[in-house]
C-alpha positions in Angstrom: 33.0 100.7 140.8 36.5 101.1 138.9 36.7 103.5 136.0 37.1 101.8 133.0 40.3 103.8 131.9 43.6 104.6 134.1 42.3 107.7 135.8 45.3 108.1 137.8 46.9 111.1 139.2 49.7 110.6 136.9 47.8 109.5 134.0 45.2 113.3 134.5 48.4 114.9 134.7 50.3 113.6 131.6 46.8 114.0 129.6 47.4 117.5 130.6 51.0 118.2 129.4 49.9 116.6 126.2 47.3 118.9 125.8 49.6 122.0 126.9 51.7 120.8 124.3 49.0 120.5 121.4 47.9 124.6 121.9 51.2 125.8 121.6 52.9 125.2 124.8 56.6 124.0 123.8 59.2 125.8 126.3 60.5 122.4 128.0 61.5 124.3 131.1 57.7 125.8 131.7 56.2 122.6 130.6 58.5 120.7 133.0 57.4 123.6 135.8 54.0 123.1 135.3 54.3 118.8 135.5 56.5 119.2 138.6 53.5 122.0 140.4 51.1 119.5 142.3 47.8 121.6 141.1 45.9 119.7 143.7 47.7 121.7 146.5 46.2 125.3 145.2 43.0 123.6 144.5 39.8 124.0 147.0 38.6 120.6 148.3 35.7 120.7 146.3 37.1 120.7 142.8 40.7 118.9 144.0 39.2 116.3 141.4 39.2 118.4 138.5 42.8 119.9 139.7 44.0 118.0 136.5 41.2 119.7 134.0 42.6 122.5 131.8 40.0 124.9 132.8 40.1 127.9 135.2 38.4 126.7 138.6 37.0 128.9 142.1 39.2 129.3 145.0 38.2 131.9 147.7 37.5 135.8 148.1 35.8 135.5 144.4 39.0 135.1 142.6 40.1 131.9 140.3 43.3 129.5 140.2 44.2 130.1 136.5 43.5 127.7 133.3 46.8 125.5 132.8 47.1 126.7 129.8 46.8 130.3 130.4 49.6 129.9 132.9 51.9 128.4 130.9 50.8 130.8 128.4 51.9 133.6 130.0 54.7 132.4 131.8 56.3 130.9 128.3 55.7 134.5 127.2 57.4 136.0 130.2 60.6 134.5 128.8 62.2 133.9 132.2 65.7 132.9 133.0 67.2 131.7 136.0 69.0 134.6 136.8 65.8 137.0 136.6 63.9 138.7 139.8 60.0 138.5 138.5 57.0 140.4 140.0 54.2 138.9 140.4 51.1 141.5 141.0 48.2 138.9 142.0 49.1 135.5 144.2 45.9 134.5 144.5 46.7 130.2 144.9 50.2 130.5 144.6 50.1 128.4 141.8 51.3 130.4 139.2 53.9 131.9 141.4 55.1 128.4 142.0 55.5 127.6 138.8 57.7 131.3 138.1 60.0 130.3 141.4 61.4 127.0 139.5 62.3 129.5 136.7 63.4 132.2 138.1 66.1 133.8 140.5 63.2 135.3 143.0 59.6 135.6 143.0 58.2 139.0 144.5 54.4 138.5 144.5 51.7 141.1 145.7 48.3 140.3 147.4 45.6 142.8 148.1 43.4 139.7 149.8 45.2 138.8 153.2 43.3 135.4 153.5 44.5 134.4 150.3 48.5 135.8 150.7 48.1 133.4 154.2 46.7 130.3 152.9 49.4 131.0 150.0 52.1 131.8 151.8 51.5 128.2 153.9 51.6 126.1 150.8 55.4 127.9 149.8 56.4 126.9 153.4 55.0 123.6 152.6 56.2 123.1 149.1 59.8 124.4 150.9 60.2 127.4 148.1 63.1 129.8 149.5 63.1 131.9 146.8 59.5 133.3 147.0 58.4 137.1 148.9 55.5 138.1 149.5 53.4 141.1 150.2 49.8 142.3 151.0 49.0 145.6 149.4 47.9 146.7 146.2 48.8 145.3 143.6 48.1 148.6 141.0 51.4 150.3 143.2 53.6 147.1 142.0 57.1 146.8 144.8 59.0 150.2 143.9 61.2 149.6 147.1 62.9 146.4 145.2 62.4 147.9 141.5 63.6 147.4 138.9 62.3 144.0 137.8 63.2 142.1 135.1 60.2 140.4 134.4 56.8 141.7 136.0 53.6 139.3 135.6 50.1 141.2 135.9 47.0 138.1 137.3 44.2 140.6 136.9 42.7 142.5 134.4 44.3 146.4 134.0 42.0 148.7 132.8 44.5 150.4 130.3 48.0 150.4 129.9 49.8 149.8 133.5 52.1 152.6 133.7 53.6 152.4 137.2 54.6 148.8 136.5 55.8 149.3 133.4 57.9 152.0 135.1 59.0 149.2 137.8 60.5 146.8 134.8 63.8 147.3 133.6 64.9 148.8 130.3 65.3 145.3 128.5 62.8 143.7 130.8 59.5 141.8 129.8 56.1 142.3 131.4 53.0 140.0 130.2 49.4 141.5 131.3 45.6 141.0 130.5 44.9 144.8 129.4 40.6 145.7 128.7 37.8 146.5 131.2 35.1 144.3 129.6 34.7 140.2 130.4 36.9 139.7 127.7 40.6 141.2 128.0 43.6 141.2 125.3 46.5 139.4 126.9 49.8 141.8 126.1 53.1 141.4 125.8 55.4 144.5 126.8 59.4 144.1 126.0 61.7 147.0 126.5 63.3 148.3 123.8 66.7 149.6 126.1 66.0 152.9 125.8 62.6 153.2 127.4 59.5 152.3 124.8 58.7 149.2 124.5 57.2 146.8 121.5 53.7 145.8 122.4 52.1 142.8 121.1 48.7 141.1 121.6 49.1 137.6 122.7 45.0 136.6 122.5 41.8 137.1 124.4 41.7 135.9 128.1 38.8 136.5 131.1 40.5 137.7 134.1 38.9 139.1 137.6 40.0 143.0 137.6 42.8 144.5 138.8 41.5 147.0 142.1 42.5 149.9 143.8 43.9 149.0 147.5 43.8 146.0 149.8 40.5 144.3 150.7 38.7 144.7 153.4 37.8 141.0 154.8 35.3 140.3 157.7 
């Protein structure tokens, strides 16, 4: 039987740009990031349905593909520029590392689960992103080999104040993490001041899986 309404792809889709839009979401180049990142391709068959839903939805080894709007969120807050090299500690989908190579210069993004850093890596190759590196390790010990970074986006929850990444970001550089060890985290926002503090300000609450010690160990 036909929906009543245009349920399209398209339709889903620009319902939720407009929605982005009415919580606050206004950088045109993330909003355009996020219309132009087929959601549906980091989505698990059984919710590829609700790909277009602003909610946070199950993909595999326990972890989540983000809440649109936490995405764009956090990436608006990253403040990236085309010319930047970004860290990403968490791939998870590769959704939200999608959307930070259209914005960015290169995408260096850390995975402690190898079946997810696989299954992402194939939907880069796919998607043909060139600018996108990825590793399996932990996350917690950041990239120090290609550091400094001038952005550096945390996925997972640190327990306190991420110190070794903050020491991987450069002095003017911006890093935007989920900081508390309860269900419910403070998203933070860390920009250098040039001369190696940084101004630190609360962005609002967020849920996030945490951020662990090491690389997975996978049957």
């Amino acid at each position: 039987m036909a929906k009543k309404d245009d349920d399209s792809a398209e339709t889903r889709l620009a319902r939720l740009i407009l929605a982005l839009r009415g919580q606050g979401i206004s950088d045109p180049g993330v909003l355009s990031a996020i219309e132009t990142t087929p959601r549906e391709v980091f989505t698990p068959d059984l919710f590829k349905e609700r790909a277009f839903e602003d909610s946070a939805l199950p993909i595999a080894c326990g972890q989540t593909i983000s809440q649109p709007f936490i995405v764009g969120l956090m990436t608006q807050a990253l403040k990236v520029d085309k010319r930047d090299r970004v860290l990403e500690i968490g791939t998870g989908s590769g959704y939200q590392t999608t959307i930070l190579s259209k914005l960015s210069r290169l995408v260096y993004t850390v995975e402690r689960y190898r079946t997810l850093m696989r299954e992402a890596e194939a939907r880069f190759k796919a998607l043909g992103l060139t600018n996108v590196i990825t590793r399996f390790g932990d996350g917690g010990e950041g990239w120090p080999e290609q550091a400094p970074f001038d952005r550096i986006m945390v996925t997972a929850a640190a327990s306190d104040e991420p110190k070794t990444l903050l020491s991987q970001l450069k002095p003017n550089g911006i890093l935007v993490a989920p900081i508390g060890k309860g269900p419910v985290q403070s998203l933070k926002r860390y920009s250098g001041d040039g001369k190696g503090g940084f101004q630190i300000e609360t962005l609002t609450d967020v849920r996030f899986v945490p951020l662990l010690d090491g690389v997975a160990k996978e049957l």
